[in-house]
C-alpha positions, 0 to 999 in steps of 0.5 A: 513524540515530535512530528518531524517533515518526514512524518508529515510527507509520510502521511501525505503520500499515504493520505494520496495513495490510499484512496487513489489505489481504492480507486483503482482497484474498485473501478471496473477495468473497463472505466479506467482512465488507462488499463493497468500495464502487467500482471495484476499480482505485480500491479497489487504487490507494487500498490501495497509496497507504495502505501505502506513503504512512506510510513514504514520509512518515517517511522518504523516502530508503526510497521507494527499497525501498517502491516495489519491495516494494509493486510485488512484494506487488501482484504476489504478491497477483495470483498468490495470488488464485486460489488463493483463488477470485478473479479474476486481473487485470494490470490490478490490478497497474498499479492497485498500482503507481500507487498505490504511486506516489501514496503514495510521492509524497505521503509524500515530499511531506508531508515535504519541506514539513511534516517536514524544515522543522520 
């Protein structure tokens, strides 16, 4: 399988969002260089949505491993939060979970109609 640009800005954008939405998630609220705008469920299913869309996009057929991975980081996210002082909530859980849907959806979408037509 030959590593295209797409594959590489894929990897890059989830290489930077992965890590970048731990950190948030696992700061306390109250050391965070801006508080968060809305509601956290909407902020947890936007930040899955962001990670797992630029794979999904670049290659569909990974939605199969990005979903689970994503599902599982939301899940270890949920039990690391008290550690660091913050709330833990299944409800962020399933706010992950959709979100990862929707990323992968869209990712996944994206390529049938603007990636594979090329």
């Amino acid at each position: 399988m030959t590593t295209t640009a797409a594959d590489k800005a894929a990897l890059l954008a989830t290489s930077v969002l992965v890590p970048l939405v731990g950190y948030l998630t696992l700061t306390p609220g109250d050391e965070l260089p801006v508080a968060a705008p809305g509601n956290d469920k909407i902020n947890h299913a936007l930040a899955w949505a962001a990670m797992s869309f630029p794979l999904a996009a670049a290659r569909p057929q990974a939605i199969r491993w990005i979903l689970p991975v994503a599902v599982a980081y939301g899940i270890a996210v949920e039990i690391l939060q008290p550690l660091a002082g913050r709330s833990q909530q299944a409800s962020d859980v399933v706010a992950d979970t959709f979100g990862a849907l929707a990323g992968c959806g869209l990712g996944w979408l994206l390529h049938r109609v603007l990636i594979a037509r090329r």
